[in-house]
C-alpha positions in Angstrom: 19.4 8.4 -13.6 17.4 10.6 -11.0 20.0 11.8 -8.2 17.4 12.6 -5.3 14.9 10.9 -3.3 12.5 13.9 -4.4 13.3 13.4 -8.1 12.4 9.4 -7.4 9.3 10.5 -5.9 8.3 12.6 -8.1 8.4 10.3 -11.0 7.2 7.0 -8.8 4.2 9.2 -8.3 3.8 10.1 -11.9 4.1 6.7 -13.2 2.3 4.8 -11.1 -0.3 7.7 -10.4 -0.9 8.1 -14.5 -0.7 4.0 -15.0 -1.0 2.2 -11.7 -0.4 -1.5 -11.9 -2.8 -4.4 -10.7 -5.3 -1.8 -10.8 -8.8 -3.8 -11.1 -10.2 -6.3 -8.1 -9.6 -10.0 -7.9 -12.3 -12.4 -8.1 -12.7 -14.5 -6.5 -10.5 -12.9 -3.5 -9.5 -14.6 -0.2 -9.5 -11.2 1.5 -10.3 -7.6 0.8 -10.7 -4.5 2.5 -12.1 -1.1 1.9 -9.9 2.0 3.0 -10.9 5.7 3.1 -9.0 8.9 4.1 -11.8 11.3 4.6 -9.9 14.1 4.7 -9.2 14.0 1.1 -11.6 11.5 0.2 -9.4 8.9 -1.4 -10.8 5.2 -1.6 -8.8 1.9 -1.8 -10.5 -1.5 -2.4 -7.8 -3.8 -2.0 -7.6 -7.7 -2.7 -6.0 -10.7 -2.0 -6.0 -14.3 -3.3 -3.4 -16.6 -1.5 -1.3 -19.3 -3.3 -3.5 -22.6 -3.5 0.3 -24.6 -2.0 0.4 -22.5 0.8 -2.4 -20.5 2.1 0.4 -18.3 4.1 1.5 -16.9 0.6 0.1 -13.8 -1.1 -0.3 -14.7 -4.9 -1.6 -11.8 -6.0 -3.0 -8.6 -4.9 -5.0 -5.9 -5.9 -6.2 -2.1 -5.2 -8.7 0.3 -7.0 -8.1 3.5 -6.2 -10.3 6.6 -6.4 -8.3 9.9 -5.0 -4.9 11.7 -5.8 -2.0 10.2 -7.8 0.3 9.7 -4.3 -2.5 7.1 -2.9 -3.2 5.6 -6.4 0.9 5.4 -6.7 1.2 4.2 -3.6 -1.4 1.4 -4.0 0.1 0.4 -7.2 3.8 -0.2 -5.6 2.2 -2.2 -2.7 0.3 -4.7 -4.7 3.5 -5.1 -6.9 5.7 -5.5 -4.0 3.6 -7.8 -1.7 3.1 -10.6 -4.4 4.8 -13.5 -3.7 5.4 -12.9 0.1 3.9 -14.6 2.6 1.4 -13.2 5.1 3.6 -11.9 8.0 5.9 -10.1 5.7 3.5 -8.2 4.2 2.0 -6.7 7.4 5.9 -6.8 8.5 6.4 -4.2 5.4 3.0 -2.1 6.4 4.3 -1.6 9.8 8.0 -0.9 8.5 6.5 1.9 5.8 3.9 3.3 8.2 6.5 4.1 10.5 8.8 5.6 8.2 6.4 7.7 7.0 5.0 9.3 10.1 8.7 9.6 11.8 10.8 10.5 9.2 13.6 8.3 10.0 14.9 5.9 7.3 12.9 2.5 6.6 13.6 -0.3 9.3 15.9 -2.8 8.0 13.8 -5.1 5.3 15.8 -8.0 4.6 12.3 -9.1 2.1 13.1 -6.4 0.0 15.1 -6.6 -3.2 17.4 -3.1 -3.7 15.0 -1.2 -6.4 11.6 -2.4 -3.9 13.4 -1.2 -1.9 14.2 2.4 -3.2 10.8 2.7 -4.3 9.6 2.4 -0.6 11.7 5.0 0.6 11.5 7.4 -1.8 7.7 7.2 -0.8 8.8 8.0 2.6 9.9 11.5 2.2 6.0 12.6 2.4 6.8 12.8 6.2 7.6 16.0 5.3 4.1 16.8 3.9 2.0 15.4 6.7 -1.4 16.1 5.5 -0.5 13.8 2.7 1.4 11.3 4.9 -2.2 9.6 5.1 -2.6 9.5 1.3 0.5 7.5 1.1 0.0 5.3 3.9 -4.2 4.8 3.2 -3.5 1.5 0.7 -1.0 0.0 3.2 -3.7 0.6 6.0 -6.0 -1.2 4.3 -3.5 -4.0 3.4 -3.2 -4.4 6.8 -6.9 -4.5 7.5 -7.2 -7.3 4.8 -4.4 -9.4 6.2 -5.4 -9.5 9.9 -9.7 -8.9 9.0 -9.7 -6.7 11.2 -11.1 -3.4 11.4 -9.1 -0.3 12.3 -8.9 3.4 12.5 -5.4 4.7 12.8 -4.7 8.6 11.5 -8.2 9.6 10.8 -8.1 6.5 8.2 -11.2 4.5 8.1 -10.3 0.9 7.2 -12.1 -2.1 7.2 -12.8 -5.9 5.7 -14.8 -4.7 2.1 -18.7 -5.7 1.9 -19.2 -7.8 -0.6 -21.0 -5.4 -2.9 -18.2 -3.2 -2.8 -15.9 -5.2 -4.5 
């Protein structure tokens, strides 16, 4: 059993950064976005096809990553964890981990979150203390974001926007 949140980082990061999950690109998607941190210069291509019952419902998701094993771990935790919830609890989460990571306080209260999500997410957190890489942990959820609400955005020197179609 690890005993600290930088022992669960640590191997979240070396797990999912070695052999991230839902690691390819859905097609065909309902949504996708491209994210880039060009400080670092890592790259997310994230997915999303919705359930055919209820278009509100992520069914599955997906993010390619090219960069270092904290965004590609990262990515690979969010596209596990946002399967099966609908649209508004996923950007709900993005907005809940975003801030966690930039303030340093503890993760807002996520009733959607089973207990080990849940401990996944804020052992990921505890990059606030690294802030440099603060945007290579937060760069996938960005980009969720931007592929939930198509919008195109630029928040901590990210660049984040709905993917062109040749780029998926």
């Amino acid at each position: 059993m690890l005993e600290t949140p930088e022992e669960l980082f640590r191997a979240l990061v070396e797990d999912h950064g070695a052999h991230p999950r839902h690691a390819q690109a859905l097609d065909p998607a309902d949504a996708r976005a491209d994210g880039h941190n060009p400080m670092c210069g890592d790259r997310v291509a994230l997915t999303l096809r919705y359930a055919d019952a209820d278009p509100s419902t992520i069914a599955d998701c997906a993010c390619r990553t090219r960069g270092c094993a904290i965004c590609t771990a990262s990515a690979s935790i969010l596209a596990g964890l946002v399967r099966g919830k609908d649209r508004a609890t996923a950007d709900a989460l993005f907005a809940a981990f975003r801030d966690a990571c930039v303030s340093g306080e503890p993760l807002a209260e996520t009733p959607m979150l089973d207990a080990e999500e849940r401990e996944a997410l804020e052992a990921l957190t505890i990059i606030h203390a690294s802030p440099l890489r603060v945007k290579c942990v937060t760069l996938p959820w960005h980009t969720l974001h931007a592929a939930l609400t198509g919008a195109t955005e630029k928040q901590h020197d990210l660049k984040v926007g709905p993917a062109r179609e040749a780029s998926a």
